[in-house]
C-alpha positions as CSV (number, residue, x, y, z in Angstrom):
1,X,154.1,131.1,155.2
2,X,151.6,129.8,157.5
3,X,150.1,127.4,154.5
4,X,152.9,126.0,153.6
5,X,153.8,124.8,157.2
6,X,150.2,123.9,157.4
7,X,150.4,121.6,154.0
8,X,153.8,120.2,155.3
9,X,152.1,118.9,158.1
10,X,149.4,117.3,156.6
11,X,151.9,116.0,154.0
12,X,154.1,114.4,156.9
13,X,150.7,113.0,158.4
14,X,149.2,111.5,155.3
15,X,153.0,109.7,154.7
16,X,152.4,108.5,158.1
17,X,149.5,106.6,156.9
18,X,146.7,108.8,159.0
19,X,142.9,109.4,156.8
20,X,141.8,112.2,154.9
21,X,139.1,112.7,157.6
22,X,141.5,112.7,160.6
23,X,143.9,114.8,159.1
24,X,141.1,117.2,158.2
25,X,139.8,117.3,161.5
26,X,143.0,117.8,163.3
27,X,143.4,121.0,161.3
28,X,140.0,122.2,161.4
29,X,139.8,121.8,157.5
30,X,137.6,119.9,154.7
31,X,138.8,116.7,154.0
32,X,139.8,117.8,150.3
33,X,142.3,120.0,151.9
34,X,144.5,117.1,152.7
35,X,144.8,116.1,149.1
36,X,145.2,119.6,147.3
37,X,148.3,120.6,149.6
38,X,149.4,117.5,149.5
39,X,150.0,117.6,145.8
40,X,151.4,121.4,146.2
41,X,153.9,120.2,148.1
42,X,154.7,116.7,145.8
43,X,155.8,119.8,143.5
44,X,158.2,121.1,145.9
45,X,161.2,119.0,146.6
46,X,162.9,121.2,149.6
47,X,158.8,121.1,150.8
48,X,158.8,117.3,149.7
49,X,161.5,116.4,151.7
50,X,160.8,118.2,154.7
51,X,157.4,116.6,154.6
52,X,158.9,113.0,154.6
53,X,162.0,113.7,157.0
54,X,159.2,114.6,159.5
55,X,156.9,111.5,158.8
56,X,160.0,109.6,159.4
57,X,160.5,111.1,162.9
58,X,157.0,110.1,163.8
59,X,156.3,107.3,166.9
60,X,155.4,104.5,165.0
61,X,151.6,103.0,165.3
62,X,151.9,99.6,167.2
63,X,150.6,97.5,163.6
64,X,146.7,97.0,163.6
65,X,145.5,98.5,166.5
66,X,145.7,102.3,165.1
67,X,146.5,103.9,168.6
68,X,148.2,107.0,166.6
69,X,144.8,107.3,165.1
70,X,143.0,107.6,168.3
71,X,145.1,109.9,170.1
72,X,144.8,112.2,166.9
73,X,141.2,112.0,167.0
74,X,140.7,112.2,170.9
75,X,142.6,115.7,170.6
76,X,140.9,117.1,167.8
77,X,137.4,118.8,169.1
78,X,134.4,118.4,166.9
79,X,132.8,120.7,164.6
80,X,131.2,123.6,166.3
81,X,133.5,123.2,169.6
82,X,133.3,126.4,171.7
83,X,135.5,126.2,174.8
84,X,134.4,127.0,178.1
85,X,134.6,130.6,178.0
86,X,133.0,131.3,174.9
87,X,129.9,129.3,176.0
88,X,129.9,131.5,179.5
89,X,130.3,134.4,176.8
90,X,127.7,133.6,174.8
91,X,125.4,133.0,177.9
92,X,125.9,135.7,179.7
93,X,122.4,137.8,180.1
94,X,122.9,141.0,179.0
95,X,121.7,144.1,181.3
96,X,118.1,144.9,181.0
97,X,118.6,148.3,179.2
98,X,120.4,145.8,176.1
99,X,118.2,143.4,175.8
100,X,114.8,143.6,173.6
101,X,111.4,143.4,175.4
102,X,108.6,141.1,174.1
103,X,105.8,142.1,173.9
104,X,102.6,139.7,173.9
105,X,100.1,141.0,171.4
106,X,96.2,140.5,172.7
């Protein structure tokens, strides 16, 4: 189940040490995600260990400089990101036969 792998994740990340926020951000969630799937999984030990095999597999973070951190958050586009394409999409005129006239009142 998609979920699952998705709390998993966020398990292995928030063992790793990264913030609610970052975590949230990274998977395009609310930051009280992070803590509600981490507890589902706590309650699953096959999930529970999964979730700290793969924290343990992670690069370390060179100690005070939080470089993991930055490279999460570098990655992870902000709320409201459109990519390219979408934003040519969305500002494409449409033909003249789509689009509503105005019409100035006098």
């Amino acid at each position: 189940m998609a979920a699952d792998a998705r709390a998993v994740a966020m398990t292995a990340a928030r063992l790793h040490g990264h913030s609610l926020p970052t975590i949230a951000r990274h998977f395009d969630r609310d930051h009280t995600t992070v803590p509600q799937a981490t507890r589902r999984i706590e309650e699953s030990p096959p999930l529970r260990d999964l979730a700290a095999k793969i924290a343990a597999d992670l690069p370390e973070q060179p100690a005070g400089t939080g470089a993991g951190r930055l490279d999460v958050d570098e990655q992870v586009p902000e709320t409201g990101y459109r990519s390219p394409e979408l934003r040519e999409q969305q500002r494409a005129i449409p033909v003249a036969g789509e689009r509503a006239q105005l019409r100035v009142a006098r």
